[in-house]
N, C-alpha and C positions, 0 to 999 in steps of 0.2 A: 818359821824364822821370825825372831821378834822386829821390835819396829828400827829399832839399832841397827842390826845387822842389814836390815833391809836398806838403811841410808849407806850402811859401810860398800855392801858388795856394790853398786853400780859407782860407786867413787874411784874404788881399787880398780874396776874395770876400765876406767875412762884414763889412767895413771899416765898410759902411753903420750896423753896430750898433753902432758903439763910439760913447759919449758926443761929443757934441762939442765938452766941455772939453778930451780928447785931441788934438786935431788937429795941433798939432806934432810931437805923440811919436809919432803915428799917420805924419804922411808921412815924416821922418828914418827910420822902423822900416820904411816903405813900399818908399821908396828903397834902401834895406842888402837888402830880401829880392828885392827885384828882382834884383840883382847877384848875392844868394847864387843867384838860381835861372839865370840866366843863364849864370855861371861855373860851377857844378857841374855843367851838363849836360855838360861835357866826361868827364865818370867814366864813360865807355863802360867799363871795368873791372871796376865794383862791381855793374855793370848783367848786363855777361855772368858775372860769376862768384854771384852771390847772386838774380839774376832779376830780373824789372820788381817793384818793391814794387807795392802794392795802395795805392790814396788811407788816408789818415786821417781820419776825425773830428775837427773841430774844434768848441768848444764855439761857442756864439753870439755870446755876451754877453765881450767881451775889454774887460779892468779897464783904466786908466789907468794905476796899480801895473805891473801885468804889460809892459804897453808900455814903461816906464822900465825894468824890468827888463832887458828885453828890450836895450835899448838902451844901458843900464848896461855889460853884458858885451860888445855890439858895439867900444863905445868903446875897454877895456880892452884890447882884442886889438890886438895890436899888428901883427901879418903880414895880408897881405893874404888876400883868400877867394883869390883867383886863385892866390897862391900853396898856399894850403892846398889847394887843385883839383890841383894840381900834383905836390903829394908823395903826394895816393892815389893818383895814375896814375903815379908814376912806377918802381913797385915795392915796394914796402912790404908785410912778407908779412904780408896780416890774415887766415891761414889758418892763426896761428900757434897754438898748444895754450893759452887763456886761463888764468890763475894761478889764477884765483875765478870759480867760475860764480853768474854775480848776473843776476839778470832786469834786467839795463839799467845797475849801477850802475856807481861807479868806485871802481876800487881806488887808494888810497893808495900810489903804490910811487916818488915821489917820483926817480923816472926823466926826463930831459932830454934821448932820443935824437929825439924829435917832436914842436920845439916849435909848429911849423904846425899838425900834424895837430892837437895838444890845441889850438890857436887857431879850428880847425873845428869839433870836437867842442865845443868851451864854445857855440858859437853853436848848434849842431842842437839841441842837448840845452833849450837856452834855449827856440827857436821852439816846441820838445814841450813843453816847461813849460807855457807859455802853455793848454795847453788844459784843464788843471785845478787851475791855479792858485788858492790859498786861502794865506790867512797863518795861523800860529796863534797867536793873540793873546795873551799871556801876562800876567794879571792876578796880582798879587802878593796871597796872602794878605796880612788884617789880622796884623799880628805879636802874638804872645802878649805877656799882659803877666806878665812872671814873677813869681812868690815862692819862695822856697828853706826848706823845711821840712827837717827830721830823714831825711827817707827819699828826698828830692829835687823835682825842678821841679812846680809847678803853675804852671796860667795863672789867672792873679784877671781875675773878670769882677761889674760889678756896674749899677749903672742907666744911667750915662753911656757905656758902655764895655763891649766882650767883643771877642776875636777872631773872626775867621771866617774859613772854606773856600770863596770862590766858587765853585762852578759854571766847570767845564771846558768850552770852547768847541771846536767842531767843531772835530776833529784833519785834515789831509790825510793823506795816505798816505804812510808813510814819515816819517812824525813822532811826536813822546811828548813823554807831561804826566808828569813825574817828583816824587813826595809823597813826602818824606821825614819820619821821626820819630826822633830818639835821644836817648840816656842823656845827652848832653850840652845838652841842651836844644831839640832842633828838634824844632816840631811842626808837621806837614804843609808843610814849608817844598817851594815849588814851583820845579821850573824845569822848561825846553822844550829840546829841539831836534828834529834829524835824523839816522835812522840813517846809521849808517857803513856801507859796502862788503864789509868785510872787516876779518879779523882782520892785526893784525902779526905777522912772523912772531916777533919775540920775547914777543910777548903769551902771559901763561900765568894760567888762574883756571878753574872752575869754567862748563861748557858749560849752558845751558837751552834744550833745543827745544821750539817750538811747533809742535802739529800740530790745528787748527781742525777736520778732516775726522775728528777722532777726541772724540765729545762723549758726556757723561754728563747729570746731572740739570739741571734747570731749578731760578731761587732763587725764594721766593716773598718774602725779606726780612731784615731785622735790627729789632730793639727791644730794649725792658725795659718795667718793669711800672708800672701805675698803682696803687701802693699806698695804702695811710693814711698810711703814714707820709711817703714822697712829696708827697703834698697837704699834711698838715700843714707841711714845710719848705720847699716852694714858697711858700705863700700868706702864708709868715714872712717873704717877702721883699716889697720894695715893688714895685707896679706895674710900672717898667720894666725891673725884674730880672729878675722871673717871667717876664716876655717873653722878655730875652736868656738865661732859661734853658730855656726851649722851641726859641725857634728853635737853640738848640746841638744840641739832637737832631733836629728834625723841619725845620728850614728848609730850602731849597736854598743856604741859606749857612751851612747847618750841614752837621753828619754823615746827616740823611735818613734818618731814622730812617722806617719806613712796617709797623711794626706794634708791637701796642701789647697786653699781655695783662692781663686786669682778674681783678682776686680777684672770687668770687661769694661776698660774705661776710667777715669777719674773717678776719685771719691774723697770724702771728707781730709782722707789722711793722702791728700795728694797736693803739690805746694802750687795746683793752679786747679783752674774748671775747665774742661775737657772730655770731648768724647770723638769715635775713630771718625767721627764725620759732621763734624763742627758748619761745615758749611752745605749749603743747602745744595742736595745735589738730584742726581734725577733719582727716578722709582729704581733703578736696577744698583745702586749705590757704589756709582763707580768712582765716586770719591773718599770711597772705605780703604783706611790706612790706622797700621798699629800707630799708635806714640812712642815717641822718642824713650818717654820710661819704661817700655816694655822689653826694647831690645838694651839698654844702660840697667835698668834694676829685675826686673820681675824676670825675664826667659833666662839670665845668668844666673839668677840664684835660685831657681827654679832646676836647673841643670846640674850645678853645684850639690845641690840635696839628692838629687836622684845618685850622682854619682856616688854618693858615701854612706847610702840606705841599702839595708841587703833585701828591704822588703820594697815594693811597687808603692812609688806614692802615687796615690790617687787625686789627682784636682779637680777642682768644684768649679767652677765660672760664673760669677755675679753679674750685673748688670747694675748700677745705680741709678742711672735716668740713659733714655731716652736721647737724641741732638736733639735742642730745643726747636729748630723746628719742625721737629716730627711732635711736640708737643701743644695744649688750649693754652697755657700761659708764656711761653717760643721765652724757657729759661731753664737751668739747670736745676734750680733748688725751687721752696713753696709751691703752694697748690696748683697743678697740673697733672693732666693725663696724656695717655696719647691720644693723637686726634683718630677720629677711624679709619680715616682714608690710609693711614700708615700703618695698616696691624703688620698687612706683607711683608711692607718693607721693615718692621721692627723685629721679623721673622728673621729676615735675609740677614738681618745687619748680624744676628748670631752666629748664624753659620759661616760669615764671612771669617769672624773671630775662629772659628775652628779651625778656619781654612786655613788663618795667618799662622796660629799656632802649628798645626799639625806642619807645617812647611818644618818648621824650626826640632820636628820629630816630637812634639808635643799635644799628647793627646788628655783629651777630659775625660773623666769616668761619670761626671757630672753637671748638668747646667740645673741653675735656679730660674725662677720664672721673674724674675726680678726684684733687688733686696727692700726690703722694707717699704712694700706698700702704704702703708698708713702713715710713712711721712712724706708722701704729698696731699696727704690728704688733710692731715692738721695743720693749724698756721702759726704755729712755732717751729715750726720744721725751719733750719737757717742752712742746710747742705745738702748736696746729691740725692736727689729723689724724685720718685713719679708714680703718681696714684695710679690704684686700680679700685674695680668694683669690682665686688663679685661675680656680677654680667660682666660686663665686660672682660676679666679676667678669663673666665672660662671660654669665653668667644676667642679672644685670644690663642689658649692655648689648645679648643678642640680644630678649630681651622684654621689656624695658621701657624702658629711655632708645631703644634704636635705634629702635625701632616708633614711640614716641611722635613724637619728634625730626622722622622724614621723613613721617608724617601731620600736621604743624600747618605753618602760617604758617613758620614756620623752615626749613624742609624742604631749601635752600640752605646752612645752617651746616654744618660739616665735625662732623665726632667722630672725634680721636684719644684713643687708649687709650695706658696705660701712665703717662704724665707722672712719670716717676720715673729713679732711674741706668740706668744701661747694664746693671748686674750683672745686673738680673732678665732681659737679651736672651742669646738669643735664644727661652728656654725657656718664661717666660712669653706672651711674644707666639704661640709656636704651639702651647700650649694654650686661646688666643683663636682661635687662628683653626682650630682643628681642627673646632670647631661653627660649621656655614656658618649657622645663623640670627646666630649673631653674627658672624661674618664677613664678612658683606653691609652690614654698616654699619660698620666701621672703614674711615676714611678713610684716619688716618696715624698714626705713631708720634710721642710725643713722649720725648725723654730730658733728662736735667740731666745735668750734669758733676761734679757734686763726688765722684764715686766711680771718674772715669775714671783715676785713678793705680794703679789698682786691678785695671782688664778693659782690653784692648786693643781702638784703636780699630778693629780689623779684624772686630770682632764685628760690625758695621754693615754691610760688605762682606754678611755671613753671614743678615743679617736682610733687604737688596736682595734678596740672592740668589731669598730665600724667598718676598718678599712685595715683588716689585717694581715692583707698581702700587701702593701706600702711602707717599704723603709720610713722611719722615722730618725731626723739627723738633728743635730744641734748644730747650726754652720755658723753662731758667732756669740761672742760672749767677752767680754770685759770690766774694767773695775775705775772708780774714779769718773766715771760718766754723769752721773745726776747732778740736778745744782746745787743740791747740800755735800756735794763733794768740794768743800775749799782747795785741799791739799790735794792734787787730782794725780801726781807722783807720791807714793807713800812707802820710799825704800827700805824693805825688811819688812814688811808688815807681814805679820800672822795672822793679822784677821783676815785679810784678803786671802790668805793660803788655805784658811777654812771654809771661806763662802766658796771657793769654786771646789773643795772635796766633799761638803755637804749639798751642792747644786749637783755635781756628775753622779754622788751613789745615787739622790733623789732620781734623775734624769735616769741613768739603767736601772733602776728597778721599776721604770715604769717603759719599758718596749723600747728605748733611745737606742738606738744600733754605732755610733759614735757622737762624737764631740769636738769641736773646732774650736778654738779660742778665736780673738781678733788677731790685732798686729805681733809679728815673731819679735819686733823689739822697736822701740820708742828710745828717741833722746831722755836729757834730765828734765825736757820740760813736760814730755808726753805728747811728743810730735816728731816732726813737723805735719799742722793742718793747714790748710787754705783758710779753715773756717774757726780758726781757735777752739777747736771743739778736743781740747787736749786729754789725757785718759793716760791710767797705768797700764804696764804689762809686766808679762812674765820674762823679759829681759830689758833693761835698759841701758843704752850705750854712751858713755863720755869720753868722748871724741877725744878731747883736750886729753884725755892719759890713754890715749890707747886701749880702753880696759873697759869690760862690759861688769852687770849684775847679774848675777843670778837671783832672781828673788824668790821668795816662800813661794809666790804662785806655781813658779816654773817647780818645783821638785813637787807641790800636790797635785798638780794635773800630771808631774812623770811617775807618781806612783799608781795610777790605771796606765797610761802609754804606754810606758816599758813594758809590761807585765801581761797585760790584758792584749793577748795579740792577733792578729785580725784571724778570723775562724772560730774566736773564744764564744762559747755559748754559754749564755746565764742560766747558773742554776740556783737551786731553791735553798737559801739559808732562812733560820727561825731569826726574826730581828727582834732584838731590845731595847728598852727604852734608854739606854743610856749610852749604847754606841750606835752607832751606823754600821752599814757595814753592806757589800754586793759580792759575789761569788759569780767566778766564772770556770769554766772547764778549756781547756787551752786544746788547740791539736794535737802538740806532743803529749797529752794523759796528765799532764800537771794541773793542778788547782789552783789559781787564786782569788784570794780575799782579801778585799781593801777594806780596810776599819779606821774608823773616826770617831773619838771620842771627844765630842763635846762639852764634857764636863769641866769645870773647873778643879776638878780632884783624878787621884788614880784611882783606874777599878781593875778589878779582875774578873777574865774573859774564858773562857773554854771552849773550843772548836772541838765537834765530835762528829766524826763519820757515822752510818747506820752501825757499825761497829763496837763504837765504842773507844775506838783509837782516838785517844785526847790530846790536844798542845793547848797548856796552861798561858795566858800573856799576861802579862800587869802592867796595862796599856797606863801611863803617863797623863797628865791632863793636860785637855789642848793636842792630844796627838794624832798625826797619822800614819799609819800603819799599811805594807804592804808584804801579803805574807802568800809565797810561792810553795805550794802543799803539795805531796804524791801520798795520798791517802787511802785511793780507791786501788787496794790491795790484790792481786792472783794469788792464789797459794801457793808458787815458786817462791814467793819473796817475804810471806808472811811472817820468817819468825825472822826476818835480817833486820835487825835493831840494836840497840848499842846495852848490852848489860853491865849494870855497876852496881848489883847488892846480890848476895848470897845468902839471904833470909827471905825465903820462900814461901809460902802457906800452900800446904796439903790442896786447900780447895783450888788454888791456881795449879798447882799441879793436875790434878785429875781435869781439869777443864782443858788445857792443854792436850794431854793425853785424850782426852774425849772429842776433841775438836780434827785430829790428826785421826784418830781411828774412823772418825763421823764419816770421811770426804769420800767423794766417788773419786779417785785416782787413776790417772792414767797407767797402763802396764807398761810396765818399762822393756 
């Protein structure tokens, strides 16, 4: 029985399952395979030269869709099967050298020497669709609503009104959900298709390989912070603002935001100086109480996001100082540490924090060892802080936060050390971990970025090497901070939309397991601070209209959030010099790649499986790119692609046929 026939008979057999809305499409499609299987049994040919094929697997359940399908291309074909029977038997060398080795597809070579055989092939290829046939449904985002500021595009969102990202629908194989963002105004703007076969041969850009069977770390997420100040300009807004400005981070029709890190205490971006035990109280700190902004901003909108994420956000709990007098300078900000006699109690006062939370069903997946050591220790530091050394850091955390931490109710919360730049890696971390009492409780690393223009991000490489059972996290990062920042609000800016998509691919391609931004959204002035230490973000709120920003930052950190979802594990792309570019494998079997091209021109990109299966981009300058792939093929689904040329070459032909005779098959 030839290879036809072999698809026809287990389809007829399965007939019984099709709807019986089908039954037209069903006998006309009944009839044609009958014929095909009758007339191709003449290929004694393909028989003795390639072997008896093995049956196929057909799926059960055959769509209505798929039968018109099916029956779409029968129509189109203009030759008959008998003739197309006719020209593989009559010499036809498909033993010829193929141009493109593709597991099944077809190449573009716009050749006219078989126009029969391509009238067979459109129909085999058809009947093999049918057995994992899926459409990819392509929903239009909501379109931004623009405004044009000094620095460039924002999208206005406010009670009646925001844009959105739906939710990408199962891909089949050999298909992509292509996200685009640029300097000219597109934000997440979506479209679909299927790969191409092969390259042209005039085609010239910039190669990307995937290689799946070559994988690094697992992600655990994306966020930013629930500050004071956060709360205060959310709760400025009305009721159904506040919403559309939650679900912009945390919805599935937002960027999916699934972690979320809470100050334990005052901090810069808080409109006074405060910690849960301001006054001097005994060792056992029974004068430990949340503030007032915890149960008014942080635990409500902390609750708020959980209720309208379908994924588990996970919180982080900072610490900025110490009560002053548990500290050598008895103040909140400049140079001070703790005193010794307080390590216990600076233990306790943690887990009091978990205490107060968990009351409110609030639990942490994570605590920092305290944020930003080294600004108490320089003397420009002007907000919330409190030094550590090395020694005494680790003293710290091997006897007395670690011991405490995994003896209580908590004992599930994570402890990462460091919560500060890159500069202090890798030297500080392996004076932490040279003392195995505290070594046994570091879970992971946390670093910020604002000092990476400074240490390269390969010193990450060097801290995996060391210590590579340690998550490594990114728990803060913002724009507008330095003092050559004048304009410390910069609405629409692109360039800030690039520095943090060229910071994250840097940051995962060197072991980063997530990425935290700072504040979820800032006023017009990029506050409110206690300490004037004002700063952009990826949403900014103006009170006075009801009506938030969305900025460039906010869609290039949603181009990994959305997409890259927690379970995704990085795998191996070949990078080039003129795009960026990280790859990750998602749980549901989809691919994604986020690309950035840096240049101030368009280039052209080519994404290729071990396969050979190509999706051409002619990525934009100044762009970035998030592109949702189902690449990594079974051979159910192999030849389900979208065909649009009936000018075929012999040598794709026999590769095909070669590639289908080659497989070990299951018997049906």
């Amino acid at each position: 029985m030839s290879k036809a026939a072999t698809i026809a008979k287990p389809f007829l057999n399965r007939r019984a399952n099709v709807s019986a809305s089908c039954g037209t499409e069903m006998e006309k499609l009944e009839t044609h395979l009958i014929s095909l299987t009758t007339n191709i049994d003449q290929d004694t040919m393909m028989r003795q030269r390639y072997g008896t094929p093995k049956p196929i697997k057909i799926i059960q359940d055959i769509s209505c869709t798929a039968a018109s399908r099916v029956l779409k291309v029968i129509d189109d074909t203009s030759s008959s099967i008998y003739t197309a029977s006719s020209c593989l038997s009559s010499g036809l060398q498909l033993d010829a050298t193929p141009s493109t080795c593709t597991r099944g597809a077809i190449a573009y070579n716009n050749l006219t020497h078989a126009p029969n055989m391509a009238a067979l092939l459109k129909l085999v290829l058809s009947m093999t669709a049918v057995m994992a046939m899926t459409v990819l449904n392509v929903t239009a985002a909501d379109d931004c609503l623009p405004r044009r500021f000094a620095y460039g595009t924002v999208c206005v969102c406010n009670s009646t009104y925001c844009d959105q990202t739906p939710e990408p629908e199962i891909l089949t194989s050999g298909k992509y959900a292509l996200y685009t963002s640029t300097n000219d105004g597109s934000r997440m703007l979506r479209s679909s298709g299927s790969f191409v076969p092969s390259l042209d041969s005039q085609w010239s850009g910039d190669e990307i390989d995937v290689d799946a069977t070559t994988t690094y770390q697992t992600i655990h997420g994306f966020g930013g912070a629930f500050t004071d100040s956060v709360g205060i300009n959310v709760m400025a807004l009305s009721p159904n603002t506040q919403l559309n400005l939650l679900k912009s981070y945390f919805a599935d029709d937002g960027i999916k935001y699934n972690i979320g890190r809470v100050p334990i205490g005052g901090t810069d971006f808080s409109t006074r100086k405060y910690t849960y035990a301001d006054t001097k109280g005994i060792p056992d700190l029974n004068n430990f109480d949340l503030a007032p902004e915890d149960a008014e901003y942080k635990i409500p909108l902390i609750k708020t996001a959980m209720s309208m994420a379908s994924d588990e956000i996970r919180l982080i709990g900072s610490a900025w100082s110490a009560p002053p007098w548990m500290k050598t300078n008895n103040d909140y900000s400049g140079i001070g540490f703790l005193k010794p006699s307080f390590m216990d109690a600076w233990a306790e006062y943690h887990l009091k924090f978990l205490d107060a939370y968990s009351k409110q069903n609030l639990t942490f997946w994570a605590l920092t060892t305290g944020n930003e050591p080294l600004n108490g220790i320089v003397p420009v530091n002007r907000f919330n802080s409190m030094g550590w050394t090395p020694m005494s850091h680790r003293e710290w955390i091997g006897r007395h936060m670690g011991p405490r931490l995994r003896g209580s109710e908590h004992n599930r919360t994570l402890l990462f050390a460091i919560d500060d730049q890159r500069i202090v890696l890798p030297w500080w971390m392996k004076m932490l971990m040279s003392d195995e009492q505290c070594a046994k409780y570091i879970d992971g690393i946390a670093v910020h970025w604002y000092l990476d223009f400074i240490v390269p991000v390969k010193v990450l490489n060097e801290v995996h090497k060391n210590f590579g059972d340690k998550i490594i996290m990114n728990t803060e990062a913002s724009q507008g901070d330095k003092p050559w920042d004048f304009v410390k609000v910069q609405l629409g800016s692109w360039a800030r939309a690039e520095n943090y998509a060229n910071n994250i691919i840097d940051d995962l391609n060197h072991w980063v397991q997530g990425w935290v931004e700072w504040n979820l959204a800032l006023d017009m002035t990029g506050g409110p601070t206690w300490v004037s230490n004002f700063i952009d973000s990826p949403i900014i709120v103006d009170k006075t209209k009801d009506e938030f920003y969305k900025q460039p930052m906010f869609y290039a950190i949603g181009h990994f959030s959305k997409f890259i979802s927690r379970g995704s594990i990085r795998i191996k792309l070949t990078q080039t010099s003129v795009v960026k570019s990280v790859g990750f494998k998602r749980p549901d079997g989809a691919v994604v790649i986020v690309l950035y091209n840096r240049r101030n021109k368009p280039v052209n990109i080519s994404i290729r499986d071990p396969y050979r299966v190509i999706y051409i981009l002619h990525s934009m300058k100044h762009m970035i790119n998030g592109i949702i792939l189902k690449i990594f093929i079974d051979y159910y689904s192999i030849l389900n692609f979208e065909y649009t040329s009936s000018a075929i070459s012999v040598d794709d032909v026999a590769n095909i046929l070669r590639f289908i005779n080659s497989k070990s098959l299951p018997e049906y």
